[in-house]
C-alpha positions, 0 to 999 in steps of 0.5 A, spaced: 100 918 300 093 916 301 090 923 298 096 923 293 092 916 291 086 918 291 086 924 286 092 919 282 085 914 281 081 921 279 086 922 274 086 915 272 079 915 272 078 921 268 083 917 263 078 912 262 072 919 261 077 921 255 078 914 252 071 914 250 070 920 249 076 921 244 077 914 241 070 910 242 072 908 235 077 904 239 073 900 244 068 900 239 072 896 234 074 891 238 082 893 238 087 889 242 087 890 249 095 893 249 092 899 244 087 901 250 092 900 255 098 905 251 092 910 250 089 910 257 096 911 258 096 917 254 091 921 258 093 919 264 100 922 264 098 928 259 094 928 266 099 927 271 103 932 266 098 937 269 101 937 276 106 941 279 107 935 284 107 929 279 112 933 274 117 934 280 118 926 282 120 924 276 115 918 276 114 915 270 108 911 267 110 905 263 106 900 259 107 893 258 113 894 262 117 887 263 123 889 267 125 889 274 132 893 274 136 888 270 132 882 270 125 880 267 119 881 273 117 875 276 110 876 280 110 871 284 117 869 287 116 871 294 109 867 294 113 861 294 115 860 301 108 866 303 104 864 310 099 869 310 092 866 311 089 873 308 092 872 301 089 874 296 092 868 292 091 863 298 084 865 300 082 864 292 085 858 291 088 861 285 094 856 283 100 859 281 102 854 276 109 856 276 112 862 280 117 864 276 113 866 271 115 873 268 109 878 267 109 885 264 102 889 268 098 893 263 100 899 265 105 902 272 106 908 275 113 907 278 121 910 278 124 906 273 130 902 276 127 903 284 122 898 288 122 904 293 117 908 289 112 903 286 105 907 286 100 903 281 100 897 277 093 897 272 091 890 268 086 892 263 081 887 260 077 890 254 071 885 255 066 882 262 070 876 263 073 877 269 080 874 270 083 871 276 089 872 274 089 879 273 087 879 280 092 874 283 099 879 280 095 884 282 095 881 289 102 879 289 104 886 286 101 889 292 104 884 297 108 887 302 112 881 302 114 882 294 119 886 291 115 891 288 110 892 294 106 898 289 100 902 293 095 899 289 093 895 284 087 897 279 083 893 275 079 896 269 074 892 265 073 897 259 066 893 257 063 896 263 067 901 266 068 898 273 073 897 277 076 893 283 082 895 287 088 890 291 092 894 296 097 891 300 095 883 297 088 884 299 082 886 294 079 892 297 074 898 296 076 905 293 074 907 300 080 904 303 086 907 298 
């Protein structure tokens, strides 16, 4: 899996590449951060489309998606009765307001009505201010401890085109993916 990431964040990559080259009027207008996120979306599964290995999943890219099979998404239901000191929630001091809370991530990649194949969470910001709470879902999608345990989580920062990475609950470098 872990060359099968890497060339899925190249892809993701490249979906960035052709939103500034084919809808800078987007960014540039300041937009709706959901209007990104379908876009981006777009060239990301065009370009998935394009891989033999990726049509014969039946892996699906979503936007917004707020469900986890019948019930809404709940991002931190399991951080509740958590120990792990490596956190990126605990170690952040990040307060979790109520753990209940339903979420909708920007964009995913997964098999709808399955946990089992839960590949990538994204959350998208259209300006510099960084967000620890898009840090923190990204974080408790990525926990092994969570229901949805996705490969990785992505941040965007549209403004300046950077990136940062969570894989298994911890902020990391996209050298380790």
């Amino acid at each position: 899996m872990t060359s099968n990431l890497k060339q899925i964040i190249n892809l993701l990559k490249q979906s960035l590449e052709l939103l500034y080259e084919n809808d800078s009027y987007l960014v540039e207008h300041s937009v709706h951060e959901q209007d990104l996120s379908y876009r981006i979306a777009h060239y990301f599964e065009n370009l998935l489309n394009n891989y033999e290995r990726y049509k014969k999943t039946s892996l699906n890219i979503d936007v917004e998606y707020n469900k986890n099979f019948d019930d809404s998404k709940k991002v931190y239901c399991k951080c509740i009765g958590c120990r792990g000191n490596e956190c990126y929630i605990k170690t952040s001091q990040y307060n979790i307001a109520n753990y209940e809370s339903t979420c909708k991530p920007d964009i995913i990649l997964h098999k709808r009505g399955s946990n089992n194949n839960n590949i990538l969470v994204i959350e998208i910001k259209k300006n510099n201010n960084e967000c620890a709470e898009d840090f923190a879902k990204l974080s408790a999608f990525t926990c092994l401890c969570s229901d949805y345990k996705y490969k990785c989580g992505v941040y965007i920062n549209i403004a300046d085109l950077s990136f940062r990475y969570f894989k298994n609950g911890q902020e990391v470098t996209e050298n380790d993916l």
